[in-house]
N, C-alpha and C positions, 0 to 999 in steps of 0.2 A: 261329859258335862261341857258345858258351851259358856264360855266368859265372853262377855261383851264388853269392852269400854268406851267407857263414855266419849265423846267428840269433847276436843279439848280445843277453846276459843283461847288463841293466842295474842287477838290483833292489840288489844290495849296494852297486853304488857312488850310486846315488841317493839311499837312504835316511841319516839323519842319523848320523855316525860314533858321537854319542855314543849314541844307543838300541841302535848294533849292538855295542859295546864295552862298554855298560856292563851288558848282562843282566839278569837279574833283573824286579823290578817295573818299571822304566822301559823295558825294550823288550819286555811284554807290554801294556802302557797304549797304549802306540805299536801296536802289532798291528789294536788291536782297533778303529781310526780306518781303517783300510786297509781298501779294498773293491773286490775283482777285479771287471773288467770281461771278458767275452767276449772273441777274438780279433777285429779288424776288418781286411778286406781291401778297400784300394779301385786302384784302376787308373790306372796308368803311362803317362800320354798322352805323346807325343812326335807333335807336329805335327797331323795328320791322323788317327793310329791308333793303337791299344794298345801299346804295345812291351814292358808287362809289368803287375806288381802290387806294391803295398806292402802288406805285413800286420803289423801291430804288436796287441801284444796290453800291455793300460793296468791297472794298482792307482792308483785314487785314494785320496787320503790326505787326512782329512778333518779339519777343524780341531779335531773335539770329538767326544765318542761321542753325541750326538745326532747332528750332520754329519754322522756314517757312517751314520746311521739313516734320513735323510734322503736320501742318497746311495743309499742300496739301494732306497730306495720309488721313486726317480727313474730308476732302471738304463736303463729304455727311452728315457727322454731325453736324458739324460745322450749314452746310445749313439750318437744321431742327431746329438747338436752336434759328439762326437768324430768321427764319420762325415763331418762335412760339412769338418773342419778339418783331417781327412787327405786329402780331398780337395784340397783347394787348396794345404796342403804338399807331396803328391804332382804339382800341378801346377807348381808352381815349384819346389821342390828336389828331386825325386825322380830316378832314373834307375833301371835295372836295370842298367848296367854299371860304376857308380860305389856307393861305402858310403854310407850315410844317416847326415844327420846327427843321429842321436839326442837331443843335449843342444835341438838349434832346434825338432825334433819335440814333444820335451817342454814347450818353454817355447810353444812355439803351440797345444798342446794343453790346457795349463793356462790361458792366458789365453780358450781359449773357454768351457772350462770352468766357468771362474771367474765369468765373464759370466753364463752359463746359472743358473749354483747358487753363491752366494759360500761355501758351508761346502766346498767343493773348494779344497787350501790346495795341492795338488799334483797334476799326473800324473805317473805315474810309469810310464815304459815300459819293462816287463822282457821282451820279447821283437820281434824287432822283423826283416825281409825283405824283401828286395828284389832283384825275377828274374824271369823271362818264364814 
């Protein structure tokens, strides 16, 4: 039997209440710190063999509008730390038949992040899969 779940949209509840509340100048200042990352898909081991895939798709939110400037000249590296640390969340907490935990994803994804590049003040995962 094959469970799918659903693609789980994180980006409103992640982002800071007061930028999405207050409008105006203070959450286009906040916009322009945010810098999409590409989809990333890595693989669902259980035991011995694949038993599926995690794909989450990442906005880093960067501490300052150079950070973001920064953040985008770094996108290919960036990619490869987030790659290596879905990796090993997919290795310890992942399943295809259980929901992902998005908030652990996040905070593990931002501490590698953070390591990598310190102007990474967040990831922020707004889509996110898990299914054979």
């Amino acid at each position: 039997m094959r469970i799918k779940l659903p693609i789980l949209t994180l980006a409103a509840a992640l982002l800071p209440q007061s930028a999405a509340a207050s409008g105006g100048e203070k959450a286009a200042g906040n916009t322009q710190n945010l810098v999409p990352m590409d989809s990333i898909t890595v693989p669902i081991v259980d035991a011995d063999r694949i038993s599926g895939k995690l794909r989450f798709k990442l906005v880093l939110q960067a501490s300052d509008a150079a950070g973001a400037a920064r953040l985008a000249a770094q996108a290919p590296q960036l990619r490869a730390v987030a790659t290596s640390a879905g990796n090993e969340f997919s290795r310890l907490y992942a399943s295809p038949a259980e929901a992902v935990n998005a908030e652990q994803l996040a905070h593990d994804l931002t501490a590698a992040l953070h390591g990598a590049e310190p102007a990474v003040a967040r990831a922020l995962v707004v889509e996110i899969y898990a299914g054979s």
